[in-house]
C-alpha positions in Angstrom: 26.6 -1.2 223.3 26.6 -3.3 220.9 29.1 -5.7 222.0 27.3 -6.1 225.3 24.5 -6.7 223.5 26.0 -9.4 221.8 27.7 -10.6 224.6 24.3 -10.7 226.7 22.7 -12.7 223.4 25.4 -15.2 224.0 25.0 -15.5 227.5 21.4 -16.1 227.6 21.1 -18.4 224.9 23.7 -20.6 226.5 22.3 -20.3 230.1 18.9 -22.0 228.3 20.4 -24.7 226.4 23.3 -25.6 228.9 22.5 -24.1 232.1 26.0 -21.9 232.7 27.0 -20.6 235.4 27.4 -16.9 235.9 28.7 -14.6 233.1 31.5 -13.4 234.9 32.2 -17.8 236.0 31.8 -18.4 232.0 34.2 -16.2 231.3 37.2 -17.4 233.6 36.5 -20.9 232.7 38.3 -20.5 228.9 41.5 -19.7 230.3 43.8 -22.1 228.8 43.9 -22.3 224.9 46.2 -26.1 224.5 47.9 -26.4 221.3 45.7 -28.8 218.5 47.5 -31.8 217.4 45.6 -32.7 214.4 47.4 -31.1 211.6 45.4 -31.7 208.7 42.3 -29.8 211.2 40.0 -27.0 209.7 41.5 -24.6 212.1 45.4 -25.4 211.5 44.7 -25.4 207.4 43.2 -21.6 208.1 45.8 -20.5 210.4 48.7 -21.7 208.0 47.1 -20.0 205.1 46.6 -16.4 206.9 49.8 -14.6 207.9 53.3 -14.5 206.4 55.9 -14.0 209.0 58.9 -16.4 208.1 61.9 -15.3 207.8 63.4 -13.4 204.4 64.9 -15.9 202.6 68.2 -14.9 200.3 67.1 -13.3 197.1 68.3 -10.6 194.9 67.0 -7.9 196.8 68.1 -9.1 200.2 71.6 -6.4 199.9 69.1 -3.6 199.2 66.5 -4.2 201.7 69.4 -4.6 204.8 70.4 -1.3 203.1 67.0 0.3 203.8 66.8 -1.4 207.1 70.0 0.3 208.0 68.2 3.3 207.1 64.9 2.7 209.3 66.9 1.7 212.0 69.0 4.6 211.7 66.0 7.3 211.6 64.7 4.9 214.7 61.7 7.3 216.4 62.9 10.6 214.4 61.0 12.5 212.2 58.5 11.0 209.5 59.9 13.8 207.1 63.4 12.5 207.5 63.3 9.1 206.8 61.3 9.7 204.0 63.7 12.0 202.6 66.5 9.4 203.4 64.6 6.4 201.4 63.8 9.0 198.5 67.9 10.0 198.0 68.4 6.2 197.9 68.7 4.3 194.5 67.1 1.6 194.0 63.5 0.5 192.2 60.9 -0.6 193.9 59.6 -4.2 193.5 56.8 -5.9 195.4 59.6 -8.5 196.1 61.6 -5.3 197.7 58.8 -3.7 199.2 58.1 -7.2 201.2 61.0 -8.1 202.0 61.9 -4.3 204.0 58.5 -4.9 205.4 58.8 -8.7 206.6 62.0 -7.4 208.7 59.7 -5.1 210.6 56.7 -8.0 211.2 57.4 -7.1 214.9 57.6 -3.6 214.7 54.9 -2.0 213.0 56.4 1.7 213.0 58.9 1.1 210.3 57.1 -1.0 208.2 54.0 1.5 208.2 56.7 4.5 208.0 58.3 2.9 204.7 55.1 1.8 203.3 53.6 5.4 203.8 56.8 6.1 201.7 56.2 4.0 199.0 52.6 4.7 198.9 53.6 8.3 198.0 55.4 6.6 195.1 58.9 6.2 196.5 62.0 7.3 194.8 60.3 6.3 191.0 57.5 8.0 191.6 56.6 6.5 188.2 54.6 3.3 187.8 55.2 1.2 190.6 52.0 0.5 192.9 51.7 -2.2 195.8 50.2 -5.5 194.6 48.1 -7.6 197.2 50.6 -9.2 199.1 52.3 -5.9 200.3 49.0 -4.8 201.5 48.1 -7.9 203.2 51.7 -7.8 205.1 51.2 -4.3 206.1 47.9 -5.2 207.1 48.4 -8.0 209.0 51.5 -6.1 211.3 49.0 -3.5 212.0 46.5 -5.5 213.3 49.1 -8.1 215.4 50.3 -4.8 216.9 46.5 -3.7 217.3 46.9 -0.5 215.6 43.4 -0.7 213.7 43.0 3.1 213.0 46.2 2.6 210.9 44.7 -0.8 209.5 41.2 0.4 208.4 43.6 3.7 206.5 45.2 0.9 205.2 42.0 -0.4 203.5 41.0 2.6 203.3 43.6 3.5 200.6 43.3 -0.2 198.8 39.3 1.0 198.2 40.6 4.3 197.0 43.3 3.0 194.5 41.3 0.3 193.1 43.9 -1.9 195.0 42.7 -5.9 195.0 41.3 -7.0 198.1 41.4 -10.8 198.1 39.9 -13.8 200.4 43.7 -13.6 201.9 43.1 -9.4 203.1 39.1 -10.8 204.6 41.1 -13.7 206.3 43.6 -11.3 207.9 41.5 -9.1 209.1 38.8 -11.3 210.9 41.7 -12.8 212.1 43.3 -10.1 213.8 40.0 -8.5 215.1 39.1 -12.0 216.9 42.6 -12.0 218.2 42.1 -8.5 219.8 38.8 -9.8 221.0 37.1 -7.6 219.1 34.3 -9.7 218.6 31.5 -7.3 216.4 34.4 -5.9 214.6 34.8 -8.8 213.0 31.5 -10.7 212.6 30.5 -6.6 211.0 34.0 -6.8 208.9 31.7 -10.1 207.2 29.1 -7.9 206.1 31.3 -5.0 204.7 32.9 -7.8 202.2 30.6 -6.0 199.6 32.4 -2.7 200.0 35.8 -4.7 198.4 33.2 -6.4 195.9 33.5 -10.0 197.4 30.2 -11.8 198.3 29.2 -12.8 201.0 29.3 -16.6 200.6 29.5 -19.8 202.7 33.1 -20.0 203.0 33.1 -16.2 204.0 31.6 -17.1 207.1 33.5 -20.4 207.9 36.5 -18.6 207.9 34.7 -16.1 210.3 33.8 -18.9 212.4 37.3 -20.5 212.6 38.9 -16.9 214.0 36.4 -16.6 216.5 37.5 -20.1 217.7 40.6 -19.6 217.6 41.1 -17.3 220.1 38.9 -18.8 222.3 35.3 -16.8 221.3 33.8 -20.0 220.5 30.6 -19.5 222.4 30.6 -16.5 220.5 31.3 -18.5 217.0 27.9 -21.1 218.3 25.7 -18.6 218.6 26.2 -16.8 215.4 26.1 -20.3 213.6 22.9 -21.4 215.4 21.9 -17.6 214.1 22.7 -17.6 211.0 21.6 -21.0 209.7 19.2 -20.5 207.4 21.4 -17.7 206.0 24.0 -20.1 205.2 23.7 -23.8 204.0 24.0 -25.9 207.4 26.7 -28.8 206.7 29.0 -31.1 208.2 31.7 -28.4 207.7 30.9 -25.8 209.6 29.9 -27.7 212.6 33.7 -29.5 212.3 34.5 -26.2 213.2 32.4 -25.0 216.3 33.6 -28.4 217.5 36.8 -28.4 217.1 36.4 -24.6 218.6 35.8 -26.6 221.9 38.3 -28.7 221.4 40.9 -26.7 221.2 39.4 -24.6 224.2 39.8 -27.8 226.4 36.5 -28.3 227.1 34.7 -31.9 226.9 32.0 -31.4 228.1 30.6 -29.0 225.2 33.1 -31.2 223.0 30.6 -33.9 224.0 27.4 -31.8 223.6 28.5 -30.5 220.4 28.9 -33.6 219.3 26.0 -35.6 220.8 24.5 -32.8 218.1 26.1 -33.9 215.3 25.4 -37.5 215.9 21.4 -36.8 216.2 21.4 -34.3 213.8 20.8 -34.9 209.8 24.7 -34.3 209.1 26.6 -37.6 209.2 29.9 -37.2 211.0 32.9 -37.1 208.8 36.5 -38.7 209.6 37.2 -34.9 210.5 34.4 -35.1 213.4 35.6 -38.6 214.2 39.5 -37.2 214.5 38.8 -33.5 216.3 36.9 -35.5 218.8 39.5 -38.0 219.3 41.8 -35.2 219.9 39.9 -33.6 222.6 39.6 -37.2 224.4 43.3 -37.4 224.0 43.6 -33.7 225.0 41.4 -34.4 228.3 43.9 -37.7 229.5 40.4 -40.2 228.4 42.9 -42.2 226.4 41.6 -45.2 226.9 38.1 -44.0 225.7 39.7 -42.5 222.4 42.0 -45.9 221.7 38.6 -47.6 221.7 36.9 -45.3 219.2 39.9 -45.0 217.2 39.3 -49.3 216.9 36.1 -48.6 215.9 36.7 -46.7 213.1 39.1 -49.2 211.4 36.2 -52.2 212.6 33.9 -50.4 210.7 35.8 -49.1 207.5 36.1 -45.7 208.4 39.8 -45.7 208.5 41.5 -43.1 210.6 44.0 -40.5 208.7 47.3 -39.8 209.6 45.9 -36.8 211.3 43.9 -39.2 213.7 46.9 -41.8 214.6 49.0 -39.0 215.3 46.4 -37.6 218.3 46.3 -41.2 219.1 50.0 -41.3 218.9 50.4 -38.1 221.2 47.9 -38.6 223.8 49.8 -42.7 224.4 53.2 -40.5 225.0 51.6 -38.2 226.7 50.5 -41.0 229.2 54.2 -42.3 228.9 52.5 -45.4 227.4 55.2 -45.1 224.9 55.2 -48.8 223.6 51.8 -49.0 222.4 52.5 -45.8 220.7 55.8 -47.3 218.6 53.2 -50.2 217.8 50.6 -47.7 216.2 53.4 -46.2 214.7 54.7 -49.3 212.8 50.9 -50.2 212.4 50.6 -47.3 210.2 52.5 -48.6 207.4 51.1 -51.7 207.1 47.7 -50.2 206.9 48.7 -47.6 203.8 48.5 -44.7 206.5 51.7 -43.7 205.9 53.2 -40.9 208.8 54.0 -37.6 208.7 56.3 -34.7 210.5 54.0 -34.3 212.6 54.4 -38.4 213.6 57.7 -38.3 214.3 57.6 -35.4 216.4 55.2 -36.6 218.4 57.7 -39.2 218.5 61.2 -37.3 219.5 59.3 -35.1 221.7 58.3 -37.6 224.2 62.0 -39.6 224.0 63.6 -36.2 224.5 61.5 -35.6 227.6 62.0 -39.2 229.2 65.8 -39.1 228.1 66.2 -41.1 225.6 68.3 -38.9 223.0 69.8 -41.8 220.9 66.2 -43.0 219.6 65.3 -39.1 219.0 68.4 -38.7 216.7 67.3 -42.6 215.1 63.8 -41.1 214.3 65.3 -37.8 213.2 67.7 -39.9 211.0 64.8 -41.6 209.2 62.7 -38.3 208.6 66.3 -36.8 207.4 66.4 -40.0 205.1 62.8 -40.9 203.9 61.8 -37.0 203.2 58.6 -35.6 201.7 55.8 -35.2 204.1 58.4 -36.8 206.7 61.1 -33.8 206.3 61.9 -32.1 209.8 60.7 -28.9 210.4 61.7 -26.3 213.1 59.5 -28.6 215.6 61.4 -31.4 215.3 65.0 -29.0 215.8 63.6 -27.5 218.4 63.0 -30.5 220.6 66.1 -31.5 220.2 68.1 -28.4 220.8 65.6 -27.7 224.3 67.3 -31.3 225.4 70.4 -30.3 224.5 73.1 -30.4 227.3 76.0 -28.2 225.8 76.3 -25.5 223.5 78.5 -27.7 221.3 75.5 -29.5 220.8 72.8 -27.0 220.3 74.9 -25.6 217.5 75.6 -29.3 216.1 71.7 -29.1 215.6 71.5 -25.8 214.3 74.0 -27.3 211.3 72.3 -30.4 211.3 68.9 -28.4 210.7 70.8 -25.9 208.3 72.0 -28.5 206.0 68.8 -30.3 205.6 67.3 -26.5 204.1 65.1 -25.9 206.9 65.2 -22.3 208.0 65.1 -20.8 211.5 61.9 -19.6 212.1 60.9 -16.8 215.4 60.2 -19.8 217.8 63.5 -21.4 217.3 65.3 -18.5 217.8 63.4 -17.5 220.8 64.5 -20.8 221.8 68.1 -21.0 221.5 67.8 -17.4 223.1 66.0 -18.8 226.3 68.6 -21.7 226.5 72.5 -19.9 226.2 70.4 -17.2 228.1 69.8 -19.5 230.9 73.6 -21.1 230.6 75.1 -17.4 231.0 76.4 -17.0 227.4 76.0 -13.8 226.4 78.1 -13.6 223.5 75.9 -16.2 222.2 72.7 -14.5 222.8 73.8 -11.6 221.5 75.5 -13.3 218.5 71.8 -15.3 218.1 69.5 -11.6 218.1 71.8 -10.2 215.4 70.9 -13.1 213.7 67.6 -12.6 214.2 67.1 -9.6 213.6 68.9 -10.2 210.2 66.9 -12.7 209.2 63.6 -10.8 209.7 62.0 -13.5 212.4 62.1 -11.0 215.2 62.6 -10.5 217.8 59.1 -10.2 219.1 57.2 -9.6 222.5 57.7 -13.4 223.2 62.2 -12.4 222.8 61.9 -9.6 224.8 60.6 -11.4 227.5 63.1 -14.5 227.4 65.7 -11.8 227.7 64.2 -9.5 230.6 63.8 -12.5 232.6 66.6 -14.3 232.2 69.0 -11.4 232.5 67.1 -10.4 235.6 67.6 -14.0 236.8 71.7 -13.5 236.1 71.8 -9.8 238.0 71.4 -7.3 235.4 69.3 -5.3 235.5 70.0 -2.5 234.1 70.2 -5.0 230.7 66.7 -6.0 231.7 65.3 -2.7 232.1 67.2 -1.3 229.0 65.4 -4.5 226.9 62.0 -3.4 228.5 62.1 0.2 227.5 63.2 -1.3 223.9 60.2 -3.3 224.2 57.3 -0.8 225.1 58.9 1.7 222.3 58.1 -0.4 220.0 54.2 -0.6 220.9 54.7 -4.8 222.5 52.9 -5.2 225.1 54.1 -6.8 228.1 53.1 -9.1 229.8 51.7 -8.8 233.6 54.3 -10.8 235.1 57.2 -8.7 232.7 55.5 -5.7 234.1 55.3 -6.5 238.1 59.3 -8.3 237.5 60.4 -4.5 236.0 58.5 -2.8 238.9 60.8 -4.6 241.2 64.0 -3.9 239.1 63.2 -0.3 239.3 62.9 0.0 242.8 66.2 -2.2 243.5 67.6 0.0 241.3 66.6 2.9 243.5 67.2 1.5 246.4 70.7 0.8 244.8 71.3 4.8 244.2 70.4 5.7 247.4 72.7 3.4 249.0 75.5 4.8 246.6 74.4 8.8 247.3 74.6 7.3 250.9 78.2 5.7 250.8 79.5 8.9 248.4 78.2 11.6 251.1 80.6 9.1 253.9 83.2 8.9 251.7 83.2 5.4 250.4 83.2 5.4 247.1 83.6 1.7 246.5 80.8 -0.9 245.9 79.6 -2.8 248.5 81.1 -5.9 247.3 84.5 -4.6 246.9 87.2 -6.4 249.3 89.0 -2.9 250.1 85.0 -1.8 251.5 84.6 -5.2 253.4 87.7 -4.6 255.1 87.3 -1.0 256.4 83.9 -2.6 257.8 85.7 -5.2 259.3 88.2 -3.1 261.0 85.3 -0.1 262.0 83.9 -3.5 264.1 86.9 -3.8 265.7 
């Protein structure tokens, strides 16, 4: 009821200011969530500092946590009792460094990462002094609530309030987070007011960070309302409305973009270089280049000179319009006007001259981030371009070492990548070679690898591979998605139609496949 209610408020507050369209019209028009540009945003400072996924890195308690994977993996579905009895004839000491690392391996599989951590909450093998510090909790919370198991997540809290445990800004983050993910809307704006219960107040930035989850996955009317609501609550400033616009932003929507900030600009908060740069995004975002070339002029005319952050949008939306040469001259602008560039630059960069074909500058601009460093280092993103271009295997693994020497790790989106890629070429020692890998390292695999590899096997015949993947998948509590689900209703009834063809040709007596050339000739000679 109350969600409705909520939902309703929303509705008709919008419907006055704005003049919507039907609820149910309102609703299908935020469809699309595009991917922000502007590094430096509000929204991409929250969503970095929130959830810890990467992969384990090499430590000292890397041999003992494989060991107690081999375990977990070994136990698989079996009895709770078991495992725990397994774990407790183990030596070893527990260590939050331990503890995380088991845990981080299991950030896509939340039954043996809540199984060992339900060990270890009973106090392990040393049942003596050890107790999970922050960071373990926040990991364990923040699996439960990607896999939407928030019965197991609020026990989870439930223990830290019991213990004493600390619950930090980080634990309020993750949670608001992962309600607004699961569209749990008053779950999480109510989660703001129960920050007393952990003895945190309930402060400005409290609410900012509320604001930026409900934007993030798409609730932004949602995140208006209750800012609009809440103002004299909370200190109105420039801040906060960054936010709610770059929530439309990000939602591809100009048109409230352009309300939002036809607000700002008539309202008694000036407009910061943030407002200035998440508006130029959505102009880039929306193809009104042109429009957002002139206004990123403007700012330099009148002294407020664009970030790094802005020339990058600007940088994007020219390649995006394959108006690539006035997007080099920005580029070597930037140096001349102390706005020096960033990763995100020279991805920006290699992105676009890997689509249009032009690999030899791509590996030129990789060369200089390679060389120059710092904020220019390439990350993942930049690999990944590259190895999605990549015409060979040979080459894909060339900048796999390329990426390996330079320290940057693998993280789950570049191995989903290289999966979806020898996947599509038909090499499946690779692929398999690649998920060991993976799974190894602790960056997956996730719903997103299972469905790389139940469509593409599907796509190469076998199906009883892509089934055997799916059924992996759904143990595991993933959901699929609809189109994984309607391609695996299909395999199954190939599959059947496939048996009864066999029973068929066993009750004749033909015991070969269809395909074999002994079959095809008895048919041929039963025509003559």
């Amino acid at each position: 009821m109350l969600a409705e209610a909520f939902s309703l408020g929303i509705h008709r507050w919008f419907k006055s200011k704005l003049k919507l369209p039907p609820l149910s019209i309102l609703n299908s028009h935020y469809l699309s969530l595009p991917d922000l540009s502007i590094d430096d945003s509000p929204a991409n400072q929250f969503e970095s500092a929130l959830t810890d996924c990467t992969p384990v890195l090499k430590s000292s308690s890397s041999a003992t946590a494989q060991e107690i994977q081999t375990i977990l993996k070994r136990h698989g579905d079996k009895s709770i009792t078991g495992l725990h009895i397994s774990l407790s004839e183990s030596v070893f000491s527990l260590t939050d460094e331990l503890v995380l690392d088991v845990i981080k391996r299991n950030c896509s599989d939340w039954k043996p990462a809540y199984a060992f951590f339900s060990w270890v909450l009973e106090g392990g093998n040393n049942r003596k002094g050890y107790s999970p510090g922050s960071a373990v909790y926040n990991q364990v919370i923040d699996i439960l609530g990607k896999m939407r198991r928030f019965d197991e997540l609020n026990q989870v809290l439930n223990v830290m309030t019991e213990r004493g445990s600390v619950f930090t800004e980080r634990t309020y983050g993750i949670v608001v987070n992962r309600y607004a993910a699961a569209h749990k809307v008053d779950e999480a704006i109510g989660f703001l007011y129960k920050r007393k219960n952990f003895g945190l107040e309930i402060d400005l930035i409290a609410f900012q960070i509320l604001l930026m989850s409900l934007c993030r996955f798409k609730h932004v009317a949602a995140a208006e309302f209750l800012y609009h609501n809440k103002k004299k609550e909370f200190r109105d400033e420039i801040k906060t409305r960054n936010i709610i616009l770059n929530g439309w932003c990000v939602l591809g929507s100009l048109r409230e973009t352009k309300r939002f900030w036809n607000d700002i600009v008539t309202s008694n908060c000036k407009p910061d270089k943030f407002t200035y740069g998440i508006f130029i995004n959505s102009l880039c975002k929306s193809g009104k280049i042109t429009t957002a070339v002139k206004l990123f002029q403007t700012m330099w005319e009148k002294g407020c000179n664009p970030d790094v952050a802005i020339c990058n949008s600007i940088i994007d939306g020219l390649c995006f319009k394959k108006r690539i040469p006035e997007a080099l001259a920005i580029f070597r602008e930037m140096n001349d006007r102390d706005c020096l560039p960033d990763s995100a630059t020279y991805n920006s960069l290699i992105k676009y001259m890997c689509k249009i074909g032009r690999t030899e500058k791509a590996y030129e601009l990789l060369g200089e981030m390679e060389q120059n460093g710092g904020d220019c280092s390439p990350n993942a993103r930049t690999y990944s371009y590259l190895i999605n271009s990549a015409k060979n295997q040979e080459e894909v693994t060339q900048v796999l070492e390329r990426m390996e020497k330079q320290g940057c790790g693998m993280i789950g989106d570049t191995y989903n990548l290289v999966l979806r890629v020898y996947m599509s070429w038909g090499c499946y020692g690779s692929v398999k070679k690649m998920w060991d890998e993976m799974e190894r390292a602790g960056a997956g695999p996730d719903q997103r690898s299972y469905t790389i590899m139940i469509h593409g096997l599907y796509e190469k015949g076998r199906l009883e591979d892509a089934l055997r993947y799916f059924t992996e998948m759904t143990s595991k509590g993933m959901t699929p998605e609809s189109r994984t689900r309607l391609l695996v209703n299909a395999i199954s009834i190939t599959l059947k139609d496939k048996t009864v063809s066999s029973n068929i040709a066993r009750s004749n007596g033909l015991h070969q496949s269809p395909k074999d050339p002994c079959l095809l000739q008895k048919k041929e000679r039963g025509k003559d």
